[in-house]
C-alpha positions as CSV (number, residue, x, y, z in Angstrom):
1,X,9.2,-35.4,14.3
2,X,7.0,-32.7,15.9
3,X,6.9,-32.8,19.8
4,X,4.5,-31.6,21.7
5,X,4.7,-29.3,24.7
6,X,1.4,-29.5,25.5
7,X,1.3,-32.2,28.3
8,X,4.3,-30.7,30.5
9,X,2.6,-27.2,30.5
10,X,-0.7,-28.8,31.6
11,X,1.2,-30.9,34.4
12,X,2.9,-27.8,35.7
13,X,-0.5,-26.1,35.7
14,X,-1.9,-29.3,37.9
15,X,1.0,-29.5,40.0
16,X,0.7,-25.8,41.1
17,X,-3.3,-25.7,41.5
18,X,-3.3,-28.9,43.2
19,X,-4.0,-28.6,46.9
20,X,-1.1,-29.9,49.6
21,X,-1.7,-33.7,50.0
22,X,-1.2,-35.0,53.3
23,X,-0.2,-38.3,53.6
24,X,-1.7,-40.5,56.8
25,X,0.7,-43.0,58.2
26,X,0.8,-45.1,61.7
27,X,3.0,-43.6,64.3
28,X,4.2,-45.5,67.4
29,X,5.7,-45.0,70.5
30,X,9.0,-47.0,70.2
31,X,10.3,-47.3,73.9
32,X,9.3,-48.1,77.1
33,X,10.7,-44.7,78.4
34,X,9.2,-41.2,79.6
35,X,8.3,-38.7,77.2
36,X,7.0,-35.2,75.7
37,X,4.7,-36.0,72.7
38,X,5.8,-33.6,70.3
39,X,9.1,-35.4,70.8
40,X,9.8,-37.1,66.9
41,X,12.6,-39.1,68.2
42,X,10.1,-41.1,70.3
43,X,8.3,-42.0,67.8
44,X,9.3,-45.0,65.2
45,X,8.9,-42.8,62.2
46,X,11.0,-40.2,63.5
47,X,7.8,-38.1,63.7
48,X,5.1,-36.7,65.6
49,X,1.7,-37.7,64.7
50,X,-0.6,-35.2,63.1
51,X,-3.2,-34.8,60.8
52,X,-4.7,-38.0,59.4
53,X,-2.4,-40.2,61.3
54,X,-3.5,-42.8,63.6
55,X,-0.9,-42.7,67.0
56,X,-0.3,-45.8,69.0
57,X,1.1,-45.5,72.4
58,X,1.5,-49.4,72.9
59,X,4.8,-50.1,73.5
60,X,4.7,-53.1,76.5
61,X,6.2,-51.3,80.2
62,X,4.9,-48.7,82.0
63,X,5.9,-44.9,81.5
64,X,4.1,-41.9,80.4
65,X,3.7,-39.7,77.5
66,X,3.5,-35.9,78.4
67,X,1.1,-34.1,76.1
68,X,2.6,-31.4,75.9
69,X,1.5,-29.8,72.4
70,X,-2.1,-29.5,70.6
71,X,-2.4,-32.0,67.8
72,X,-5.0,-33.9,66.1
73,X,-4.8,-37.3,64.9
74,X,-7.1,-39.6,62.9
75,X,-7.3,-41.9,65.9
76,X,-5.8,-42.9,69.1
77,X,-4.8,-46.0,70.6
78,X,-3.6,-46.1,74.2
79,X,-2.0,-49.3,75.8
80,X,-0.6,-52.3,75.3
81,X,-0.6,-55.8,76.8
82,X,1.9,-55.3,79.5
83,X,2.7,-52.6,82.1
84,X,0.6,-49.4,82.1
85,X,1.0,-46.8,79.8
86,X,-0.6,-43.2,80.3
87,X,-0.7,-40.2,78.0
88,X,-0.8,-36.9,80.9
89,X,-2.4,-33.8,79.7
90,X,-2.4,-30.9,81.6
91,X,-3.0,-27.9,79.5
92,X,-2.6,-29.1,75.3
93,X,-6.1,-29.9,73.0
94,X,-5.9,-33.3,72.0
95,X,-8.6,-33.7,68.7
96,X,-9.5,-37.5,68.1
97,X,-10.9,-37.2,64.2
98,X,-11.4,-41.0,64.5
99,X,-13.0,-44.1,66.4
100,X,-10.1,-44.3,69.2
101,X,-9.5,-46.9,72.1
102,X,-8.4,-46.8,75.5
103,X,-7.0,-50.4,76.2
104,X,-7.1,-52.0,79.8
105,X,-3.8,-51.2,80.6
106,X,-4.1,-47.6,79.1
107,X,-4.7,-44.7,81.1
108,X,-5.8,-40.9,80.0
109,X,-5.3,-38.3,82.8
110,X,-6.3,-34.9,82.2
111,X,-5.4,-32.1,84.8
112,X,-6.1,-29.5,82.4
113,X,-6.3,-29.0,78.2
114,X,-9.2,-30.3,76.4
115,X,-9.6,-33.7,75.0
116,X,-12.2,-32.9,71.7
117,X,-13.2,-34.3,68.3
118,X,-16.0,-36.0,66.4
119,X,-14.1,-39.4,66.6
120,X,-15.8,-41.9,69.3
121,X,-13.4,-43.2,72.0
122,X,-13.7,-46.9,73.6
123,X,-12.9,-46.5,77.4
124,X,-11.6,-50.5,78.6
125,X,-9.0,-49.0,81.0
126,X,-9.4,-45.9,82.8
127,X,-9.2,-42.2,82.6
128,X,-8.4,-39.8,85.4
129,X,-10.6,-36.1,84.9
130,X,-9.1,-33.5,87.1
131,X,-9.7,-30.7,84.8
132,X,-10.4,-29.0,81.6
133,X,-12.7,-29.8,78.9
134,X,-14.1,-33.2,77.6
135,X,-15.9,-31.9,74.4
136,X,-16.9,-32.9,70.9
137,X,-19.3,-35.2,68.6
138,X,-17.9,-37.8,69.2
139,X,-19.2,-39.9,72.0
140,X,-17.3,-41.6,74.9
141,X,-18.1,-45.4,75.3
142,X,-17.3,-46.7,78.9
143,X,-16.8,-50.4,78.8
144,X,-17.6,-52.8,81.6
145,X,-14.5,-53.4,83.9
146,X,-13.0,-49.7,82.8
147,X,-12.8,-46.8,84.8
148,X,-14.3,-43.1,85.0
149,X,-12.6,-41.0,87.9
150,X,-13.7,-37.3,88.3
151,X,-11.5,-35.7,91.5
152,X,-10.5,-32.6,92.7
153,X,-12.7,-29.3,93.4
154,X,-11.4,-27.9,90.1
155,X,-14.7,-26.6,87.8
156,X,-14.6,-29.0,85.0
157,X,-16.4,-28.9,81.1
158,X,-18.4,-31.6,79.7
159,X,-20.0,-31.4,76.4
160,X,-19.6,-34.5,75.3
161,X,-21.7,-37.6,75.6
162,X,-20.4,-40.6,77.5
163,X,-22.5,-44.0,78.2
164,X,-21.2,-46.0,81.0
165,X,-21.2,-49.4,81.4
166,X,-18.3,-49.5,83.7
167,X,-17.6,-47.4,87.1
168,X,-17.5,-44.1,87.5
169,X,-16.6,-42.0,90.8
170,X,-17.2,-38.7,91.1
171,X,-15.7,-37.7,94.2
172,X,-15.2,-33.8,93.6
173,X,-16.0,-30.8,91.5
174,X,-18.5,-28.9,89.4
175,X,-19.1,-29.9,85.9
176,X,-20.4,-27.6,83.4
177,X,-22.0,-29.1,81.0
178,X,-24.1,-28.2,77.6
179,X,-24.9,-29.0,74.1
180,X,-27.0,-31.4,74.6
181,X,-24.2,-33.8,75.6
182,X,-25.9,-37.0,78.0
183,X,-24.1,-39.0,80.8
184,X,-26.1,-42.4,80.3
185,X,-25.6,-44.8,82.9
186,X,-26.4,-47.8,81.6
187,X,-27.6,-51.1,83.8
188,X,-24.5,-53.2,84.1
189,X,-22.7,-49.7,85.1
190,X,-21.7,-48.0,88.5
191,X,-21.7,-44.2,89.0
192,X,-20.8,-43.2,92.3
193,X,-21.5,-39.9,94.4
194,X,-19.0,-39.4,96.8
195,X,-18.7,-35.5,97.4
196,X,-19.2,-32.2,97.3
197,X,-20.5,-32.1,93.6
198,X,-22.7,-29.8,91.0
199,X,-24.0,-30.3,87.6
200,X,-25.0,-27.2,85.7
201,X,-26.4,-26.1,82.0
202,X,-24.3,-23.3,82.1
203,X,-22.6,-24.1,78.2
204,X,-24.0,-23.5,74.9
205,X,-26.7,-25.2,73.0
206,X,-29.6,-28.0,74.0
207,X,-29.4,-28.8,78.3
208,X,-27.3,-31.9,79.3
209,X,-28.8,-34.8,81.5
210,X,-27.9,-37.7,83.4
211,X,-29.8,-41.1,82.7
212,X,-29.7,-43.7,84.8
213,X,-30.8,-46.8,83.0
């Protein structure tokens, strides 16, 4: 009987033209405990999320997750139904390629680092904006009952749109803003003017504006 080789020699050729597949799972934080991000034994696949993965930080108690290395993720949920949990970032790029949320007992603070992406984020607990960049496509939904808080004189990016529907307090700081990115302040939403502040067009692209609905 004549065999042919045909079919292995075309699956060799397949197998080393193909591109690298990457494969998306879901990633959670396991523990109720302290931690750096790109720690894998934090997380209950033994891995840090990347690149198609969607990352929850969940896990009931309050403790924080240091961000301490640049990753992008398909999406992003933050908090759980307990305790508070907060993901700190300081100086890292954190890219949201998804629709992410922020639940009411999550919290984002972000001293430094850029928090980017085309993914739109759902703000329902709060974020703290002490510096760096907020920047992307994706737009930033503030939910009624959530929270906005802009402090500190550091200088400060925005390039990103955010409607606000909720309360936010900008009590220090220059923002520098761009690319056509809009604050919208919707009616049922609060933005309050409490210091020394300054919005300039000083970025690339079409001027940003405030709206106040």
């Amino acid at each position: 009987m004549r065999r042919s080789v045909l079919s292995p020699i075309l699956g060799l050729m397949f197998g080393l033209l193909s591109p690298t597949m990457v494969l998306a799972d879901t990633i959670s934080w396991k523990a109720a405990v302290n931690g750096n991000w790109n720690d894998a034994t934090k997380w209950d696949k033994n891995k840090v999320p990347g690149v198609g993965d969607d990352a929850f930080i969940t896990f009931d108690g309050t403790y924080t997750v240091t961000f301490n290395a640049a990753a992008e993720v398909a999406s992003l949920t933050l908090g759980g139904s307990t305790g508070t949990q907060t993901l700190s970032n300081a100086s890292q790029m954190l890219t949201l390629d998804g629709a992410s949320t922020i639940n009411p007992n999550g919290a984002y603070s972000q001293s430094g680092g850029t928090l980017t992406g085309a993914g739109a984020l759902s703000l329902k607990g709060t974020v703290n904006w002490s510096g760096g960049t907020i920047s992307g496509a994706g737009t930033t939904a503030i939910a009624a009952g959530a929270a906005l808080n802009i402090s500190t004189g550091t200088t400060k990016t925005l390039t990103r749109s955010v409607t606000n529907a909720g309360t936010t307090t900008w009590t220090d700081g220059a923002i520098n803003t761009g690319q056509g990115a809009t604050f919208t302040n919707q009616s049922s939403g609060l933005l309050l003017l409490q210091g020394d502040t300054a919005w300039s067009y000083n970025q690339s692209g079409a001027a940003a504006q405030i709206v106040n609905q």
